[in-house]
Structures are given as structure tokens and as C-alpha cells.
py3Dmol code that shows the C-alpha trace and the ligand (Angstrom):
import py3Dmol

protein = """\
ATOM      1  CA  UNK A   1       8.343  -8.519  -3.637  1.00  0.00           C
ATOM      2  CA  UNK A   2       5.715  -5.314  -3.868  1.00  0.00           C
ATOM      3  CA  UNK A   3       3.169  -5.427  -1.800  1.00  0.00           C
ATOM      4  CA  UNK A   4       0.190  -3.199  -2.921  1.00  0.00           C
ATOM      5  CA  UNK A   5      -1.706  -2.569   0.078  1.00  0.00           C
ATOM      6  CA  UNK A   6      -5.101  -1.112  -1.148  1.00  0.00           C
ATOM      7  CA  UNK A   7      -8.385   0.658   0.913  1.00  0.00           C
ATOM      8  CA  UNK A   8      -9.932   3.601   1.560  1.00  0.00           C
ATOM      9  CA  UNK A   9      -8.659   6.364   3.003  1.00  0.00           C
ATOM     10  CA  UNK A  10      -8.033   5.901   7.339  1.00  0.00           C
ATOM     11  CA  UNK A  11      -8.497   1.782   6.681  1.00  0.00           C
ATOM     12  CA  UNK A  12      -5.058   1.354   8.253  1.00  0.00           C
ATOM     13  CA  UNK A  13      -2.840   0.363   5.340  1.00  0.00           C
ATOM     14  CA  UNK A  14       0.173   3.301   7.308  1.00  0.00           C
ATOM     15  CA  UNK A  15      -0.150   2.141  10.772  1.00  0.00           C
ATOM     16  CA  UNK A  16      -0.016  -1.196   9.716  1.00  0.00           C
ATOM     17  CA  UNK A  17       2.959  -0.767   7.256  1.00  0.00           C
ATOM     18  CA  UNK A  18       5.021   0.973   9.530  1.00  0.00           C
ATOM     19  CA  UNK A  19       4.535  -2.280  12.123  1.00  0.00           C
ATOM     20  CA  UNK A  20       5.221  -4.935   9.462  1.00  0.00           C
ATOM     21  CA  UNK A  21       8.531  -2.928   8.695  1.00  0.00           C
ATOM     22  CA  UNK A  22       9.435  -2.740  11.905  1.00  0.00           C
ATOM     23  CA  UNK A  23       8.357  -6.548  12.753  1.00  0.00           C
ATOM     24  CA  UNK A  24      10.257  -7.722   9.389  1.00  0.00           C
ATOM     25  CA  UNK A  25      13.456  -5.578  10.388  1.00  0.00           C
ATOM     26  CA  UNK A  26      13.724  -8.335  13.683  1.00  0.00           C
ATOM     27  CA  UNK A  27      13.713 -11.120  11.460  1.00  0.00           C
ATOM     28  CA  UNK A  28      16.777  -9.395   9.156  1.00  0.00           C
ATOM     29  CA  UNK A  29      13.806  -8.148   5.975  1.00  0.00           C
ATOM     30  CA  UNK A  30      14.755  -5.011   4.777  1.00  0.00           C
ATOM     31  CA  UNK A  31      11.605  -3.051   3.851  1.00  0.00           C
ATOM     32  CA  UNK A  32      10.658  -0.147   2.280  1.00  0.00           C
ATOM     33  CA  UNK A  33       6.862   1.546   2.611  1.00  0.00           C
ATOM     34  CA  UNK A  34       6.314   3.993  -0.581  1.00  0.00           C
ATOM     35  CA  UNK A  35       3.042   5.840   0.934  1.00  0.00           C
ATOM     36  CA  UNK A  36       0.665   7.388  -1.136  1.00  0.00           C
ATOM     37  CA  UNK A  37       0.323  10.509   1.068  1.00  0.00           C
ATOM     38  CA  UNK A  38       4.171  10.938   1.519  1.00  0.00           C
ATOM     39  CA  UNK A  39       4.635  10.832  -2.447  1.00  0.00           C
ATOM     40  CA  UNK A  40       1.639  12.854  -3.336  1.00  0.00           C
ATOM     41  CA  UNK A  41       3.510  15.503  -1.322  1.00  0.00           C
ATOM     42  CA  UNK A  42       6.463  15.268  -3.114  1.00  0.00           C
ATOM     43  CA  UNK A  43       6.978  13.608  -6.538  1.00  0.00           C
ATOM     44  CA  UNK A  44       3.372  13.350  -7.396  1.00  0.00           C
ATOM     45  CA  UNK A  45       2.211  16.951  -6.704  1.00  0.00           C
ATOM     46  CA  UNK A  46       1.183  17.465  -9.908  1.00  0.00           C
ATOM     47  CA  UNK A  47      -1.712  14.575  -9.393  1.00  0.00           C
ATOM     48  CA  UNK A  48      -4.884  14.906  -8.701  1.00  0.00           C
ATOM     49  CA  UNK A  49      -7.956  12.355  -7.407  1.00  0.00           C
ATOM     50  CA  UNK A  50      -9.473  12.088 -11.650  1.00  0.00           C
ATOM     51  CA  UNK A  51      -9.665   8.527 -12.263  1.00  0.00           C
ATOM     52  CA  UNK A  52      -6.581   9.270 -15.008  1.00  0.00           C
ATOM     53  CA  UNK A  53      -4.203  10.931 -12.251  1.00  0.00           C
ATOM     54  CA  UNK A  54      -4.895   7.805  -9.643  1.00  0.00           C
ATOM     55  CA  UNK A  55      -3.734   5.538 -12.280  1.00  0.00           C
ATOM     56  CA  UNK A  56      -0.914   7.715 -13.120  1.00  0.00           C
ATOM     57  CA  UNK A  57      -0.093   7.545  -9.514  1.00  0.00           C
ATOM     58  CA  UNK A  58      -0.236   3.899  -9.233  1.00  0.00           C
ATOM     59  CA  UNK A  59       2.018   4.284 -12.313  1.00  0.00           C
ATOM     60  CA  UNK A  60       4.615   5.874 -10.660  1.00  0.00           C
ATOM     61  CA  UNK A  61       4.660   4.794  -6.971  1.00  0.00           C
ATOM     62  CA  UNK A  62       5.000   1.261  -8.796  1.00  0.00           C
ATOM     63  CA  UNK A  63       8.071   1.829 -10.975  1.00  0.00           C
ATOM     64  CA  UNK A  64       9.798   3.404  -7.816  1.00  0.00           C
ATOM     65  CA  UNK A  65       8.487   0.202  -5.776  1.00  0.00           C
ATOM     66  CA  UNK A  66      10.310  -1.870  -8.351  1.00  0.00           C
ATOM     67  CA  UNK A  67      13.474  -0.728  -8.081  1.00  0.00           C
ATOM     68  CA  UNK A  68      13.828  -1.624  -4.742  1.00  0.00           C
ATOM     69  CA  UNK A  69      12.220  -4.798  -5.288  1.00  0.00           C
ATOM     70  CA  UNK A  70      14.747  -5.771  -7.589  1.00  0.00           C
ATOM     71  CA  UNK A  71      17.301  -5.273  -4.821  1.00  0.00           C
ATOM     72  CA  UNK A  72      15.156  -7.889  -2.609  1.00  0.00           C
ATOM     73  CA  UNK A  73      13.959  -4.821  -0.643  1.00  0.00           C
ATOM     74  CA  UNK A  74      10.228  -6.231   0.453  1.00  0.00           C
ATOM     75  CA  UNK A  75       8.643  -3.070  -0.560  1.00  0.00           C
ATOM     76  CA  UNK A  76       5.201  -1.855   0.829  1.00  0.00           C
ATOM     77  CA  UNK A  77       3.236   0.498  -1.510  1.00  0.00           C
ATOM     78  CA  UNK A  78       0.448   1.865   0.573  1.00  0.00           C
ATOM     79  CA  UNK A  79      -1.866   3.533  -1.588  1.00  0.00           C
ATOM     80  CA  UNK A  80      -5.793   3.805  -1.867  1.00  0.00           C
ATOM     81  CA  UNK A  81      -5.581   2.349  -5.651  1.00  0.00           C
ATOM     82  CA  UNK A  82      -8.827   2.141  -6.690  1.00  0.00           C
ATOM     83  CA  UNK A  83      -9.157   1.177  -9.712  1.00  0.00           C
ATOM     84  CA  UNK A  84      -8.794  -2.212 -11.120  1.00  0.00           C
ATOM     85  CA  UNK A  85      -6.522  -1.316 -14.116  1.00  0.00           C
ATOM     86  CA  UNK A  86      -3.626   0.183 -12.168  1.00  0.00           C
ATOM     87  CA  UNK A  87      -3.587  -2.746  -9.591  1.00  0.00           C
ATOM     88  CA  UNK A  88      -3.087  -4.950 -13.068  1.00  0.00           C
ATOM     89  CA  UNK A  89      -0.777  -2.978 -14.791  1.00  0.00           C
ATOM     90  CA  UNK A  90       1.527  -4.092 -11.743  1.00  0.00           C
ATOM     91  CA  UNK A  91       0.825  -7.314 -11.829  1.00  0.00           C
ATOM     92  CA  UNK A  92       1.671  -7.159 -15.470  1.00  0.00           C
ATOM     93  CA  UNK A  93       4.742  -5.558 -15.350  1.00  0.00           C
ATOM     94  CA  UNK A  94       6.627  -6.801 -12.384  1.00  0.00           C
ATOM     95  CA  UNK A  95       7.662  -9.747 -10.816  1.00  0.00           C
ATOM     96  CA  UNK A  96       5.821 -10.538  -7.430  1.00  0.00           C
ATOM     97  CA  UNK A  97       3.400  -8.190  -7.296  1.00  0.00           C
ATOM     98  CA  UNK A  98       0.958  -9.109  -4.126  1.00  0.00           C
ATOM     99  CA  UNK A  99      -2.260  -7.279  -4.148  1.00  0.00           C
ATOM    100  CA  UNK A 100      -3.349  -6.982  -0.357  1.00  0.00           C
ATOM    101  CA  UNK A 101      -7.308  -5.646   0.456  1.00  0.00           C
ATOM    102  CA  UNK A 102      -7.063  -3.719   3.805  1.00  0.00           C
ATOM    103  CA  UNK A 103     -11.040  -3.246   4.654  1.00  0.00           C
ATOM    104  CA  UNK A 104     -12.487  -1.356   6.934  1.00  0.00           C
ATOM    105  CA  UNK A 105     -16.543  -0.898   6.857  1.00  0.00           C
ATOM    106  CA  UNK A 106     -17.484   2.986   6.128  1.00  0.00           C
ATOM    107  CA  UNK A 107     -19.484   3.540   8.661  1.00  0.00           C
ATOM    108  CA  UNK A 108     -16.570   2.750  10.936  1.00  0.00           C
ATOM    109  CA  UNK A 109     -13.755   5.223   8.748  1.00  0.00           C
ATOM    110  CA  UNK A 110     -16.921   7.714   9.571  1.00  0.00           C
ATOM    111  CA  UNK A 111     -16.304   7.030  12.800  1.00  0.00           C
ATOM    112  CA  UNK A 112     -12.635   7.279  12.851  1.00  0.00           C
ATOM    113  CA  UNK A 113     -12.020  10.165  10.467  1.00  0.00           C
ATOM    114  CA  UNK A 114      -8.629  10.904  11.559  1.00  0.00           C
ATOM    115  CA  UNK A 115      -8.372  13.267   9.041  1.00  0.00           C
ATOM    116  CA  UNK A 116     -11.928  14.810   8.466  1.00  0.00           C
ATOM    117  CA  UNK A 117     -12.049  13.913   5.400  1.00  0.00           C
ATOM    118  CA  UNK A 118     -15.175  11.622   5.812  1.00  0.00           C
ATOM    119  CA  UNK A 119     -17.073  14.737   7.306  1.00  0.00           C
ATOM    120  CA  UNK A 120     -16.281  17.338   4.582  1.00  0.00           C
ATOM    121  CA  UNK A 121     -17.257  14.808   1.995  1.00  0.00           C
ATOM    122  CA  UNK A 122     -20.737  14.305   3.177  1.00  0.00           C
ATOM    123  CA  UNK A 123     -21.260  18.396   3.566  1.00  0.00           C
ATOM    124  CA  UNK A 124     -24.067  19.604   1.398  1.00  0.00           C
ATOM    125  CA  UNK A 125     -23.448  20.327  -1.831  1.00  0.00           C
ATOM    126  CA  UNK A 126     -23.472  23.791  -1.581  1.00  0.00           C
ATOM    127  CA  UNK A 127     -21.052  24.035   1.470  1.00  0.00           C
ATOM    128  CA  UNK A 128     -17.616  25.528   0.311  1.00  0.00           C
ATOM    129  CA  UNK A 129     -15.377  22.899   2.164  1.00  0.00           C
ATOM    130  CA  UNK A 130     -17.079  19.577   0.436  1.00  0.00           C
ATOM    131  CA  UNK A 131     -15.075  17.237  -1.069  1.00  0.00           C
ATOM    132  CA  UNK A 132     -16.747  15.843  -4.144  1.00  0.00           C
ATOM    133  CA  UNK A 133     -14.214  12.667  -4.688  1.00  0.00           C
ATOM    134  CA  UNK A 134     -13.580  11.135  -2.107  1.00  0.00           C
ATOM    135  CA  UNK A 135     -12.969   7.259  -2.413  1.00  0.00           C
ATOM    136  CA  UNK A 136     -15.749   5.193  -1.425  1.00  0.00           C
ATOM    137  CA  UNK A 137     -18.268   8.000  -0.150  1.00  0.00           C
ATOM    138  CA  UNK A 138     -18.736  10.242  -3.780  1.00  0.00           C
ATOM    139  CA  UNK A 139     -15.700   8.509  -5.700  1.00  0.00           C
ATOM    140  CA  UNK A 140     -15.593   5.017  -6.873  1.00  0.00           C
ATOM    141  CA  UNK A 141     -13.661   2.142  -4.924  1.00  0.00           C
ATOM    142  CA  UNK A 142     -13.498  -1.158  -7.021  1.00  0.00           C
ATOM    143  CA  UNK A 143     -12.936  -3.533  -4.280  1.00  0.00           C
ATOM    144  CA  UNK A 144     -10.106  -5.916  -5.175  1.00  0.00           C
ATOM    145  CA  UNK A 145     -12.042  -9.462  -6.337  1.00  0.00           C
ATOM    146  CA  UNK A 146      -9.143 -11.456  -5.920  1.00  0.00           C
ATOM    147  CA  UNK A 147      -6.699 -10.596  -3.561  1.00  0.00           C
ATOM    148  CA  UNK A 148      -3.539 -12.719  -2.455  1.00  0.00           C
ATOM    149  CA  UNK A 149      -4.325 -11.355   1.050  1.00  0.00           C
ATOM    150  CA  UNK A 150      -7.431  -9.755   2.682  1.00  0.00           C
ATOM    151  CA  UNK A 151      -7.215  -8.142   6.278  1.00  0.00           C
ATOM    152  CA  UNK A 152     -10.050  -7.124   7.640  1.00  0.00           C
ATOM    153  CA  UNK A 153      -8.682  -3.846  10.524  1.00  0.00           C
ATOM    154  CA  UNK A 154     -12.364  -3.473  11.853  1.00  0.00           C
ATOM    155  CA  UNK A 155     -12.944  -7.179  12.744  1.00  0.00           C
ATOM    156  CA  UNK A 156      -9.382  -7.993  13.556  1.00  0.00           C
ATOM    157  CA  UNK A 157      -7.338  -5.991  16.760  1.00  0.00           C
ATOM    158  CA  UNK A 158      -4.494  -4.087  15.312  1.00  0.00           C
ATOM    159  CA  UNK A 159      -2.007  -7.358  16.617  1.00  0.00           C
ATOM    160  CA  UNK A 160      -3.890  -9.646  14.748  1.00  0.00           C
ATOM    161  CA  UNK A 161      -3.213  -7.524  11.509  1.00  0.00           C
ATOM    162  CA  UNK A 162       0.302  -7.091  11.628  1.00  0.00           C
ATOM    163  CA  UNK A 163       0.224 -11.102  12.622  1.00  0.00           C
ATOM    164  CA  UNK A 164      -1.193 -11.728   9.269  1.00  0.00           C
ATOM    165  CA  UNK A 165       0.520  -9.495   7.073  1.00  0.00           C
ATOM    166  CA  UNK A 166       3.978 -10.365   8.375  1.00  0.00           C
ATOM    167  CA  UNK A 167       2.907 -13.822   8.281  1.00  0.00           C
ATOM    168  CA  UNK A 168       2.078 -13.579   4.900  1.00  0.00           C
ATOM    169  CA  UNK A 169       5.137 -11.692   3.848  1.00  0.00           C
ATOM    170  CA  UNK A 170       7.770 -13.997   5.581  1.00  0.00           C
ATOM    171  CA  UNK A 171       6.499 -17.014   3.557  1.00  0.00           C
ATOM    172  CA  UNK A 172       6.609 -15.071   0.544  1.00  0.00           C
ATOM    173  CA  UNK A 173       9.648 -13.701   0.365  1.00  0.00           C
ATOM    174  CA  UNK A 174      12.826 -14.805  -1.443  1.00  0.00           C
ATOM    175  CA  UNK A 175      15.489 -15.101   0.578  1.00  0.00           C
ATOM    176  CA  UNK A 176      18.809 -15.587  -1.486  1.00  0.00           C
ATOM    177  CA  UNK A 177      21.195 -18.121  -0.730  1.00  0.00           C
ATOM    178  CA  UNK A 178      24.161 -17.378   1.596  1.00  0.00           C
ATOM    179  CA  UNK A 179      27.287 -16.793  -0.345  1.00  0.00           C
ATOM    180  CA  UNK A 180      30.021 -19.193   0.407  1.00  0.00           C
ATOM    181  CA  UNK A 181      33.450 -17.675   1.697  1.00  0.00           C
ATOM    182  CA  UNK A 182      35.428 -18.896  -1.851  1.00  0.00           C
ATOM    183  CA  UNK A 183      32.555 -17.038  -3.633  1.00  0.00           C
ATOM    184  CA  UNK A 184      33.421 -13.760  -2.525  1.00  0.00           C
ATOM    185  CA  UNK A 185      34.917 -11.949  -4.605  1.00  0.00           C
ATOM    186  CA  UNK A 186      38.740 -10.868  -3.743  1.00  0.00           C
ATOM    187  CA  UNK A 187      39.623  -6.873  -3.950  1.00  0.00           C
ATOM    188  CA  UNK A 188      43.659  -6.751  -5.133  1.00  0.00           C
ATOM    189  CA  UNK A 189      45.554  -5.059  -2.766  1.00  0.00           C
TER     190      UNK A 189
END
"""
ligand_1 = """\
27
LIG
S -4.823 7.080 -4.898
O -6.269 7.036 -5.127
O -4.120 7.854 -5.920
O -4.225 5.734 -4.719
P -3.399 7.990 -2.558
O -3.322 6.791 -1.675
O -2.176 8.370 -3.322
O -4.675 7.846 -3.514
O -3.796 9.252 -1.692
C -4.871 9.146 -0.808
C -4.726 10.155 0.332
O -4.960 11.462 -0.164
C -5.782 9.899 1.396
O -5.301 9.092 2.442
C -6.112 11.294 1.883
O -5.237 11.654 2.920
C -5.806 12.193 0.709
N -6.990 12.642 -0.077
C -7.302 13.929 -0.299
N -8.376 14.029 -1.098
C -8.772 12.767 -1.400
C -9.809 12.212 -2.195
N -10.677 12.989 -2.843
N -9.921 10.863 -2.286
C -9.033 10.082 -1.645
N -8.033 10.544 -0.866
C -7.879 11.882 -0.740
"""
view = py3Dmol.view(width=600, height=400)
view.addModel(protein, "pdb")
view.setStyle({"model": 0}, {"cartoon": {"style": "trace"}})
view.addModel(ligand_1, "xyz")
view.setStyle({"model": 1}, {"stick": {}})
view.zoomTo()
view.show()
């Protein structure tokens, strides 16, 4: 299973990732959390934020996520993806693809701003430090219409979200049949 969790920059999709791993590890589901910051600072250096490089980013963080999908690894992509057309291509192209909407209202990632990335994009235009693309204040965020999951981190306590995302991953997932002992397969000696 891939689970693309998408929202704006400081909406929560890390924190929470990094809990669901570590709440699915108790239950014996391996996961793996391919993080759009981590991979932008290695393998997709060469990306920027243009509409064409975000897609391209999707692109790739979704062929790796497959891989490990395809070895039942529950994997977590956690990635702003904006746009419509990479969330589908996916969908389109791999099996169980589960498009999650982590919101968080702006004036409340104003607030928060872990990274001050909120307060250099509404600079003036003529300060040198302004970001001029950032998702959802001067770059465009097309809000996921039909999500199989929407988690809300402002109105919900951090708990609550990793409650419902777990939740929703443990009914979702396949979990392969145990082998039987005269199925194994014997290595000569
Ligand atoms: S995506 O749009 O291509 O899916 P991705 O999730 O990989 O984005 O990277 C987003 C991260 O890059 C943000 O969490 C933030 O730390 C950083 N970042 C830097 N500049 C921007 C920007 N202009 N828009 C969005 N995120 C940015």
C-alpha cells in the first residue's frame, strides 16, 4: 500500500508519519516514510518548486514508494503534492495507492512556521529573502476533492491523528497468509 500524504508545508504530514510508523511497527507493519524534504536533499536536488519539477517529484518519490510496496512494505510518501495530475498518475500506475488530505488552516501554519517559511513568503516584493512559490500563500495548492482519508491536525490533538491514520492503515492493509511448515521451502544440505 502507498500512502500519499498531501498538505502544505508545516501541516504535520512528518510528525505524524514518523508516529504511524512507529505505532504500525507494535502491531508487526513494516513501514517505510519516503519524505519529500529528505529526498529533495538527496535524489531530487536537481528539482525545483515549477509546477513541472513538483510533478517530476511526485514522479519519482512514487516509483521508489512502489518498490517497497510491492514487498508489502506500507509505505508513507509525505510530500506537499499539489497538483492534481501527479496525485493521479499514482493512482494510475500502482496498485493501492491511498490519497490522504492532511489540513491545517493557513492562518494557523502562519502561526506555527516552524520553518519561516510562511514569514519570508509574505515579505514585500522587493525584500531580497521573499519566497515567491510557496504552496498555498503565492503558489497554487489544489486541495485533494476526493480523498480516501482526510485528517484535519488543527481541529484534531496530535493523538487523535495518529488514531485515525493508523486506524485507517491497519484495515487497509494486506496481510499475506501465514506459510504452512510443508510450504517452506527445504535448502539441501
Ligand atoms: S512538492 O511540492 O514537490 O511535493 P515537497 O514536499 O517535496 O514539495 O517539498 C516541500 C518542502 O520543501 C517544504 O516542506 C519546505 O520545507 C520546502 N520548501 C522550500 N521552498 C518551498 C516552496 N516554494 N514551496 C513549498 N515548499 C518549499
Amino acid at each position: 500500500m502507498i500512502i500519499l500524504l498531501s498538505g502544505l508545508s508545516g501541516a504535520g504530514k512528518s510528525t505524524l508519519s514518523q508516529h504511524v510508523k512507529n505505532q504500525l511497527a507494535k502491531v508487526g507493519i513494516d513501514t517505510e516514510i519516503i519524505d519529500g524534504d529528505e529526498y529533495r536533499a538527496k535524489i531530487c536536488k536537481d528539482l525545483s518548486f515549477s509546477k513541472a519539477d513538483r510533478i517530476e517529484n511526485i514522479r519519482r518519490l512514487g516509483f521508489i514508494a512502489s518498490k517497497f510496496s510491492a514487498r508489502n512494505i506500507v509505505t508513507i510518501i509525505s510530500a506537499i503534492s499539489p497538483y492534481d495530475e501527479a496525485r493521479q498518475e499514482l493512482i494510475n500506475l500502482y496498485n493501492n495507492v491511498k490519497i490522504v488530505h492532511i489540513d491545517c488552516p493557513l492562518n494557523e501554519l502562519i502561526e506555527r512556521d516552524t520553518k519561516g517559511l510562511y514569514k519570508r513568503a509574505l515579505l514585500p516584493d522587493e525584500h531580497p529573502d521573499k519566497i515567491r512559490n510557496l504552496t498555498g500563500v503565492n503558489d497554487q495548492y489544489e486541495v485533494p476533492l476526493k480523498p480516501d482519508l482526510y485528517i484535519n491536525t488543527h481541529q484534531n490533538s496530535l493523538p487523535r491523528c495518529i488514531h485515525i491514520l493508523t486506524s485507517f492503515i491497519v484495515n487497509n492493509h494486506y496481510k499475506p497468509p501465514r506459510s504452512h511448515p510443508e510450504t517452506l521451502i527445504e535448502i539441501p544440505s
